[in-house]
C-alpha positions in Angstrom: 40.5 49.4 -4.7 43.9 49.6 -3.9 43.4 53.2 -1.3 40.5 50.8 0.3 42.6 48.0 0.8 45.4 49.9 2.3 43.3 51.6 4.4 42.5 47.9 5.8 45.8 46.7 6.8 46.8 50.5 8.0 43.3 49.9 10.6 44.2 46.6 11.8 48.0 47.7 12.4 46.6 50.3 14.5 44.1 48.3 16.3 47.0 46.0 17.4 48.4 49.4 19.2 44.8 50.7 20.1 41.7 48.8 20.6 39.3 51.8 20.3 40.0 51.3 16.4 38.6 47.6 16.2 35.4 49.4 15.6 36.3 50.8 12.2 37.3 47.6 10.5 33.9 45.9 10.0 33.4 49.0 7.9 36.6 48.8 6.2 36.6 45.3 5.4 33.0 45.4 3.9 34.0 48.8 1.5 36.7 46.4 -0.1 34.5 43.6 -0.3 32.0 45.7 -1.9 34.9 47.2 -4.5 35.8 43.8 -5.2 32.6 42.4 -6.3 32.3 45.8 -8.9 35.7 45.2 -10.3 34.7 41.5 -11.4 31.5 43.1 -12.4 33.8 45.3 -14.7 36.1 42.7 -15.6 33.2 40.1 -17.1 31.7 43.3 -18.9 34.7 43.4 -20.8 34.9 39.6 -21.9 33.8 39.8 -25.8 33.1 36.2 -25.2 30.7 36.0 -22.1 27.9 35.1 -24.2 29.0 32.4 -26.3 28.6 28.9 -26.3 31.7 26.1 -25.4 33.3 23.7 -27.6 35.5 21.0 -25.5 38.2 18.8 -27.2 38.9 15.9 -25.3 41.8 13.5 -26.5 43.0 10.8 -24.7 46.8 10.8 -24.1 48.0 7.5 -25.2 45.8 5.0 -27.1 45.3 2.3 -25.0 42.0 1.1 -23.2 42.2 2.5 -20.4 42.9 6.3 -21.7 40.1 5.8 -23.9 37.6 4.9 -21.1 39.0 8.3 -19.1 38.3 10.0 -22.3 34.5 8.7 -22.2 34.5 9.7 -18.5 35.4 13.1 -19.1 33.0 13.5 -22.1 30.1 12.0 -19.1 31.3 14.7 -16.6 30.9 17.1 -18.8 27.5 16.2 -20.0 26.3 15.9 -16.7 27.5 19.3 -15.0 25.7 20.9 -18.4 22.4 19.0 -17.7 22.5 19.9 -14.2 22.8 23.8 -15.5 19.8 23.7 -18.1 22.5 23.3 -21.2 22.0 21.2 -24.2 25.0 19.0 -25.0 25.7 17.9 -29.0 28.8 15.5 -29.8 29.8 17.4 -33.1 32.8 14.4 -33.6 34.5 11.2 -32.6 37.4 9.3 -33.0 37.5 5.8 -32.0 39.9 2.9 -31.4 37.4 -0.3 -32.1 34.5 0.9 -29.9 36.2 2.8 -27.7 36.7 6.9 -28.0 40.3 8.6 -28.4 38.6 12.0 -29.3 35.2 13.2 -29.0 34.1 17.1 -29.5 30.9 18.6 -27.5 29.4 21.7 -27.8 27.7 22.8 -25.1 24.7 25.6 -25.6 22.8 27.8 -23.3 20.3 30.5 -23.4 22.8 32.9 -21.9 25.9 31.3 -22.9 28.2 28.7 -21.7 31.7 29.7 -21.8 32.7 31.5 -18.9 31.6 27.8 -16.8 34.5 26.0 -19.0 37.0 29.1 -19.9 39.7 27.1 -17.4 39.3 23.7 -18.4 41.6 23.6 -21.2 44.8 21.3 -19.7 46.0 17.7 -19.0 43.5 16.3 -16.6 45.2 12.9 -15.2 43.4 9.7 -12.4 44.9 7.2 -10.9 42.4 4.1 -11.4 42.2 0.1 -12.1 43.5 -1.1 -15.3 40.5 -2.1 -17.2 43.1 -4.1 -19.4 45.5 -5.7 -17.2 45.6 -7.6 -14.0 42.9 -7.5 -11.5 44.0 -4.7 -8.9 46.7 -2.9 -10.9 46.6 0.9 -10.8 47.7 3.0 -13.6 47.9 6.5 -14.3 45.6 7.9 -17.1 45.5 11.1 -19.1 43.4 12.8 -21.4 44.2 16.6 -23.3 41.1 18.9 -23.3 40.7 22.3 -25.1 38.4 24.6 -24.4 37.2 27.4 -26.7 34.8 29.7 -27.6 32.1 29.5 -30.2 32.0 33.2 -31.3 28.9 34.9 -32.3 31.2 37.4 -34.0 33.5 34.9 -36.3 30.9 34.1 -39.0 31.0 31.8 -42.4 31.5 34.9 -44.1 35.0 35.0 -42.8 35.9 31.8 -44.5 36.9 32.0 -48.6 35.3 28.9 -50.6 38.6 28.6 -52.5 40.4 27.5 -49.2 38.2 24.6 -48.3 37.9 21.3 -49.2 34.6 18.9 -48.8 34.7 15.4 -48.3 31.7 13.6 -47.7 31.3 10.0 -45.9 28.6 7.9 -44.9 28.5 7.1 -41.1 26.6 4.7 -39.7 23.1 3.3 -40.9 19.2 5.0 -40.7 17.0 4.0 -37.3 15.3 2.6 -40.2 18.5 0.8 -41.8 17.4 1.8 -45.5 20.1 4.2 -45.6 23.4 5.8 -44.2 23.9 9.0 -42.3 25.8 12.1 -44.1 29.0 13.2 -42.6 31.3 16.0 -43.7 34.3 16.6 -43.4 36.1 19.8 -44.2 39.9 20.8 -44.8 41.0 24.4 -44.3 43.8 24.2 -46.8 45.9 27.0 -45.9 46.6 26.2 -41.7 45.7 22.2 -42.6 42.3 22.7 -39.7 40.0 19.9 -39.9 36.0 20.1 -38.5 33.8 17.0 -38.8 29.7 16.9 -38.4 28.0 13.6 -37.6 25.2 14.3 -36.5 22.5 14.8 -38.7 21.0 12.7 -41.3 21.3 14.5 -44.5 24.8 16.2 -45.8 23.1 19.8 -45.3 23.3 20.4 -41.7 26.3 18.5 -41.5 28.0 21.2 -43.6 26.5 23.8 -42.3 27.4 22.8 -38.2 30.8 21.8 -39.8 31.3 24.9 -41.3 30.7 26.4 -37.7 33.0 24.3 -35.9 35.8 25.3 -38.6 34.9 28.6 -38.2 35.4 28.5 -34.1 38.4 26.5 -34.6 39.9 29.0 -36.9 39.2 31.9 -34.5 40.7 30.0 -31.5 43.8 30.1 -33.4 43.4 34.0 -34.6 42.7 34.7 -30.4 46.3 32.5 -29.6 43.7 29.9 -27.7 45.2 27.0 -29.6 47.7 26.1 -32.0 47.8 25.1 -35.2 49.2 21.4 -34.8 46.8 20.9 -32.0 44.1 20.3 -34.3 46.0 18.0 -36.8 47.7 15.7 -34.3 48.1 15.6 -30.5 50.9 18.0 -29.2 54.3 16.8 -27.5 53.5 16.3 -23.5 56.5 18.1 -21.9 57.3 17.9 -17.6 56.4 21.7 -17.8 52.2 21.2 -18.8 50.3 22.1 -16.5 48.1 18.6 -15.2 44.4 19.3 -13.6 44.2 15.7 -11.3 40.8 14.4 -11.5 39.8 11.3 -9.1 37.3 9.2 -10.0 
């Protein structure tokens, strides 16, 4: 790659002193085209994570309305870049100020995996909008803190010791029939303090089980340096050196 590309710049200094070897570049600058495309062939190959699904964190920044609202609107974007795709989109958990979200966690599952699409999202992502709750006209800035990570195929239950978790169960919500409450989970990796939540299903089986998962990927973010520890128990310190995506809406 490197011969090919210095081949390139040696033809076109020499076609600046000679014309006649104009004609040589075409094929040149197509060989390191063609060398390019096999090295990120090459470089996905070795990705141990190409073919697993996406989890994405999204918290809002400060909790206030109009954060919350950029929190939904991200959760929205997200779900409607994975329908355009073919994905299935699951809200695993939510955390809410009244009826608004502060936190919401998708998982987002294709036949051929998902994570390569979201492998760069994790970051602030910032808008300037109108305040929703304020007067009419005023812009503010919003925020919202998103980490991405994959759900490895690899990382299994079997990985986790009973002795280290601890299950609470919650009701959440009522039946479509209103005879009866939904079954959450929630469990506590006691040793790094790791929380996962399931509320989506109706009985406290599957709960477990997709809770279990989502500790499981949460745990092997950590393991992989993806995220940190205190990331997953409260929202991190925002310092002038983050790195902030902006997003206009």
């Amino acid at each position: 790659m490197r011969a090919a590309q210095d081949d390139l710049t040696a033809g076109e200094q020499l076609a600046v002193a000679d014309p006649s070897f104009s004609a040589e570049l075409p094929e040149l600058h197509c060989r390191v085209v063609e060398l390019t495309h096999r090295l990120t062939e090459l470089s996905r190959a070795l990705d141990t994570n190409g073919l697993d699904n996406a989890l994405l964190e999204i918290t809002a920044v400060r909790d206030d309305i109009d954060s919350c609202y950029f929190t939904a609107d991200l959760a929205r974007i997200y779900e409607r870049f994975a329908e355009s795709r073919g994905w299935r989109t699951e809200i695993l958990e939510t955390r809410s100020l009244g009826y608004h979200w502060t936190h919401v966690t998708l998982s987002i599952a294709g036949r051929s995996g998902t994570w390569p699409a979201f492998e760069f999202e994790s970051g602030l992502h910032q808008a300037r909008r109108y305040s929703f709750d304020g007067p009419p006209g005023r812009i503010v800035k919003v925020a919202a803190e998103v980490l991405a990570y994959p759900e490895c195929r690899w990382w299994t239950t079997s990985h986790l010791d009973p002795k280290d978790i601890r299950i609470d169960q919650y009701n959440y919500g009522r039946s479509c029939c209103g005879n009866g409450s939904r079954g959450a989970v929630r469990l506590t990796h006691l040793p790094t303090g790791i929380t996962a939540d399931s509320e989506g299903a109706y009985t406290r089986a599957p709960s477990r089980q997709r809770a279990m998962e989502l500790l499981s990927a949460r745990l092997s973010a950590v393991t992989e340096g993806r995220a940190r520890t205190a990331q997953y128990g409260r929202l991190r310190t925002n310092s002038a050196t983050d790195h902030i995506r902006p997003l206009g809406l």
